[in-house]
N, C-alpha and C positions, 0 to 999 in steps of 0.2 A: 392310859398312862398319864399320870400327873404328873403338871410342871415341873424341873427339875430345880433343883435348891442353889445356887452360886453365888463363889465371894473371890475378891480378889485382894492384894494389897503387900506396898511394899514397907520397909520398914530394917532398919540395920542388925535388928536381932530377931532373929529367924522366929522366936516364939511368941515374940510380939506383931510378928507379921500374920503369925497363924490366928492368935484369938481376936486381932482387928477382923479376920475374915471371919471367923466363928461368932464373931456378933453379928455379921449382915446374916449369916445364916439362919443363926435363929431369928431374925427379926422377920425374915421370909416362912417360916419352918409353920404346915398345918395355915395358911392364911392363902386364901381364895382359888384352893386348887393347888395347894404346890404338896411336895412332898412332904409329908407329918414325920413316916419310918424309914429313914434310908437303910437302903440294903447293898448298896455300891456305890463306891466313891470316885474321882479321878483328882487327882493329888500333880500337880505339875511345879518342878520350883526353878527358877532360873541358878546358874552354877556357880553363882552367890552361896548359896546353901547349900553346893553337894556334901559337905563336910557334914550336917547336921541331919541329913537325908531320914536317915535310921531312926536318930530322937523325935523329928515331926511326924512319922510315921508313927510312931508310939503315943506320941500327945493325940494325932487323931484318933487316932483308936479308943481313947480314954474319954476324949470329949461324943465319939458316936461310936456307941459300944457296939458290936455285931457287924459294923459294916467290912465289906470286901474293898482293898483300896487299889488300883490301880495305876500308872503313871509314870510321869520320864522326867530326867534334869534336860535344860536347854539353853543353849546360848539369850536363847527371849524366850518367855512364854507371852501368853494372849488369854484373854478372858473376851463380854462381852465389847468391842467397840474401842480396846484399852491392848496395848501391848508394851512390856516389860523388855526392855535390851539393855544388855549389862546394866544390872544394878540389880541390888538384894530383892526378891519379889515370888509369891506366890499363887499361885492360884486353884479353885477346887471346884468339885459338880459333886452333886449330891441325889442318886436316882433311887426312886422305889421297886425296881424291877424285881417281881415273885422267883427268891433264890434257885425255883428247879428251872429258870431259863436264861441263869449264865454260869459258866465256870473260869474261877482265874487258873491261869498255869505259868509255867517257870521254868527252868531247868533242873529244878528238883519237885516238881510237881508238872509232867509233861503233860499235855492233854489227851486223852485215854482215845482207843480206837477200838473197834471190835463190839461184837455183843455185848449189850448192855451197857455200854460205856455212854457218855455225853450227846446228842445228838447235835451237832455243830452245825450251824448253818450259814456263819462266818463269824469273825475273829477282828479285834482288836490289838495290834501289835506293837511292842515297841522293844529295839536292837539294840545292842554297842555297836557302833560300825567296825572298830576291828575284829569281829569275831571272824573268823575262817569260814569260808565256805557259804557266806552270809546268801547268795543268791538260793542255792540249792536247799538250805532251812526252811525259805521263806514258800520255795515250793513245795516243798513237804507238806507245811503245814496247812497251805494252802487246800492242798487237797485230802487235808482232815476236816476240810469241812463242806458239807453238802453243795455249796455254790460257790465255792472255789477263791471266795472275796472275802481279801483281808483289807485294811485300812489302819494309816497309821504310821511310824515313823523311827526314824537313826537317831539316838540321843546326841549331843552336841554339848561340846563346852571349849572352852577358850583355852588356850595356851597355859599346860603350867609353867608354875615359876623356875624350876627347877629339870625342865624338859624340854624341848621342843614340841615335844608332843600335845594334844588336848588332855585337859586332867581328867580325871572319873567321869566314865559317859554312862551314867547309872539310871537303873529302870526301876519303877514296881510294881510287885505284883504281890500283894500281901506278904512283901519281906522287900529289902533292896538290893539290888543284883547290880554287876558290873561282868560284862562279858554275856555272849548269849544272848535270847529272846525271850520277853514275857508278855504277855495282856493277859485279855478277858475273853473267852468264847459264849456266843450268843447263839440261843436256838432259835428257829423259824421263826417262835410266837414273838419276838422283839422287832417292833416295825422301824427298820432306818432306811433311810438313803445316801447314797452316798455319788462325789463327784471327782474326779483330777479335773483343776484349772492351769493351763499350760503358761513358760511365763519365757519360754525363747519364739524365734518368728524365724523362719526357713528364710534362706538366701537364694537360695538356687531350687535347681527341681530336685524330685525325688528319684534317685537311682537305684538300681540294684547291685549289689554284691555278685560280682561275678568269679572272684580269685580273691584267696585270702588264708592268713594263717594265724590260727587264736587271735590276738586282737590285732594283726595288720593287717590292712584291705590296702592288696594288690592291684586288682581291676572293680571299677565300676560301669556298668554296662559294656565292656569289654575292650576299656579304655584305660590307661597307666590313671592309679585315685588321683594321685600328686596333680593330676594337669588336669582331671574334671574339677579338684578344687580349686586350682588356679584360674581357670574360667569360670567358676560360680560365683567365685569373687571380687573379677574382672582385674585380677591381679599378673593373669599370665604374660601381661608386657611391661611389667613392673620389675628394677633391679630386685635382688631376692631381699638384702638386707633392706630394702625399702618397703617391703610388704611382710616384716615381721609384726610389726602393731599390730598391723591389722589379724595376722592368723592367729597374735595370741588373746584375739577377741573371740575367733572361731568354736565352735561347737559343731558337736553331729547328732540328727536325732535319727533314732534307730528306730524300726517298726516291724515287723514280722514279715512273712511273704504275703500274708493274706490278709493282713490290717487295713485298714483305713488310716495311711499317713495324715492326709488332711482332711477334716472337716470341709472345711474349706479353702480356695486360693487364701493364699498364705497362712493357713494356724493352721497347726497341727493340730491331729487327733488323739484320742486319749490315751490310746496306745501307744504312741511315740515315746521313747525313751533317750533322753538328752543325755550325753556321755562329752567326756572331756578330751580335745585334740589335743594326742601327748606326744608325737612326735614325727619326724619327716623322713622317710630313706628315700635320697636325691637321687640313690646308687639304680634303686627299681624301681624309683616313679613311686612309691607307693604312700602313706599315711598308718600311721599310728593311733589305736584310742582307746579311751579307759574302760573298755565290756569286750568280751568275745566276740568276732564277726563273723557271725555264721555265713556258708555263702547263699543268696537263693534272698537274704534279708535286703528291707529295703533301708537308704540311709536318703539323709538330706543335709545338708550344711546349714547353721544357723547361729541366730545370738541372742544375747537376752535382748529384751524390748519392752521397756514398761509400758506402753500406751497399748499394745498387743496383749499381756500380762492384765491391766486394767479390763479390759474390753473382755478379756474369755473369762475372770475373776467375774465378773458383773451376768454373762452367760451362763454360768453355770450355777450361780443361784438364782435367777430368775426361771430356770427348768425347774429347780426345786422348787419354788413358789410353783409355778404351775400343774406339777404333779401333784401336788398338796393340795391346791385349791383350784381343781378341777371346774367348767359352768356348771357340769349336769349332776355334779353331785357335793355330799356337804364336804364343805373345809376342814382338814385334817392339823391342826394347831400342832407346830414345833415343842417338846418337850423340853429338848436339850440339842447341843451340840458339839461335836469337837471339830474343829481346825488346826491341822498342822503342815507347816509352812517350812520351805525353804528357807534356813540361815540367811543364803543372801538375799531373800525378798523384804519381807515386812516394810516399818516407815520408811525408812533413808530410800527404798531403793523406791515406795514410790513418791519420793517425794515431799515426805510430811510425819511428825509422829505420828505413831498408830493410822497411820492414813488405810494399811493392808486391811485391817479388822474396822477402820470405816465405814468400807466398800461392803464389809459383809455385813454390818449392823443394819446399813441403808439396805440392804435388798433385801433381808430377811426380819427383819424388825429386834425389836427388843424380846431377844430369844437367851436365855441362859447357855453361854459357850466357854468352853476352856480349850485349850491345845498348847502348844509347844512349837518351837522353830529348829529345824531338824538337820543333820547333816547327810537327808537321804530319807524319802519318801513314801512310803507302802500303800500300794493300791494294786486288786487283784494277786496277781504273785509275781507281780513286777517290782522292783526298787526303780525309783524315779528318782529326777535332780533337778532343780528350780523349779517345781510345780508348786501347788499348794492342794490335799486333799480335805474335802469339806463333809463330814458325815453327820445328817440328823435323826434323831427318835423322833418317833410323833407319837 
């Protein structure tokens, strides 16, 4: 697989944002390894641009004729080292992969199941968060394909003017959609990897679900939830109005019965799924939160943590370096990559612009990368929150 082709750049008119990046492209384009034909694209624009979404997809199309486009609008997108938060900006990848080993789909081009259909052996996604039922798609699709691993993200945009709501949370996938799910499915012969890097830190231990109803957990480990959270956060001898800050700091990360909560003492495992503390019944002791809580699940209280956030960001590409570039055999060189990130991570939250896409520059080198910052995370057939997922070709 040859190098992958990217450009980035911002700029106040969307079509001059796009041919400042289509000169870096061809300036790369056929030069020492990198892709000559592209045959698939990833198209990312910050919500600057969703209005023009449609026309840039047609200008790309005109400037690399034949290729499949892919991609999401986002609160920020990210290229190599570089991230884009509010402010007009684009960014793109440009890969050679031989057309019979991927398919884009939509929800007017589903992806096919059954004899002679597609052979999927994971998937590239990306959502509207409002769509209905968004958990149960995500597993569906999941299991159209051979390994069960999708990667990828909830589109995201700010505030319209005119709503409360987020404006157009638009996808593509060789057209542009609002509502629903599209990517790109890949067979077997397409060599990636992929990672969740977790970005809350557990407060207390991990309990189990012992009593609960859709999303309120009644009992953990067969104790009122309300008072194991109050002692995990060493709040139980606290007036109540005096330990509101602090709960509406609170998180809970959810895991399975038979997962691996932690990695290790304090970080979570990959599996953990961080959901939002949405409310208290003082009446039964119990807690409120944003996902179903099955009972038999294990949960943990927690919060964000950027120096825990930094430290598993830095772990989980340095696995990829090392699975790439094995001692006892040869080094397997980064083609491309995508990164897509929690809304609330990137610079600000650690600290610096582009500081998030820093930490992956330094650890994986000067690697062609695009992604998007998301309002809701896809790996496996889980939807996550504050993680960031990191997938490369080689």
């Amino acid at each position: 697989m040859k190098r992958f082709l990217d450009a980035h750049a911002t700029h106040p008119d969307a079509h001059m944002a796009l041919a400042m990046a289509a000169a870096q492209v061809e300036a790369q384009r056929g030069r020492d390894g990198h892709v000559d034909a592209p045959t698939l694209g990833w198209l990312y624009l910050t919500d600057h641009f969703a209005g023009a979404a449609e026309a840039l997809l047609d200008d790309a199309r005109t400037r690399w004729p034949g290729v499949a486009w892919v991609g999401a609008v986002g609160v920020g997108i990210s290229a190599n080292g570089i991230e884009y938060i509010d402010e007009p900006a684009l960014s793109l990848m440009l890969a050679d992969l031989p057309r019979a080993q991927f398919r884009i789909f939509s929800g007017v081009r589903p992806l096919p199941v059954g004899p002679g259909a597609f052979d999927a052996a994971s998937a590239q996604v990306h959502a509207d968060p409002r769509t209905a039922d968004l958990g149960e798609l995500i597993g569906e699709l999941a299991q159209r394909t051979a390994s069960g691993y999708l990667f990828g993200g909830l589109t995201s945009a700010r505030a319209d003017d005119d709503d409360d709501g987020p404006g157009p949370c638009l996808h593509i996938a060789d057209g542009v959609f609002e509502g629903g799910l599209s990517g790109v499915a890949f067979s077997a012969d397409v060599p990636l990897l992929s990672r969740v890097t977790q970005g809350c830190q557990p407060v207390g231990p991990v309990r189990h679900i012992t009593e609960a109803e859709r999303n309120v957990v009644i009992a953990l480990d067969g104790e009122p939830a309300l008072d194991c959270l109050l002692q995990d956060l060493s709040l139980d001898a606290v007036e109540p109005r005096a330990a509101l800050p602090r709960l509406r700091q609170t998180l809970v990360g959810l895991s399975d019965r038979q997962a691996h909560a932690l990695v290790r003492p304090g970080q979570f495992g990959t599996d953990t799924r961080v959901r939002h503390l949405v409310g208290l019944d003082p009446a039964r002791r119990a807690i409120a939160i944003g996902d179903l809580a099955p009972e038999g699940a294990q949960l943990a209280f927690c919060t964000r943590h950027t120096e825990a956030a930094r430290r598993d960001l830095v772990r989980i590409c340095s696995e990829i370096r090392e699975e790439l570039e094995p001692e006892t055999q040869l080094a397997r060189p980064i083609a491309g990559a995508v990164y897509v990130s929690c809304a609330g991570r990137g610079g600000p939250h650690f600290g610096a612009p582009s500081a998030e896409l820093a930490i992956v520059r330094h650890a994986l080198g000067d690697v062609p990368l695009v992604g998007f910052f998301a309002n809701g995370e896809i790996a496996r057939h889980h939807l996550y929150g504050y993680t960031g997922v990191l997938t490369v070709f080689t």
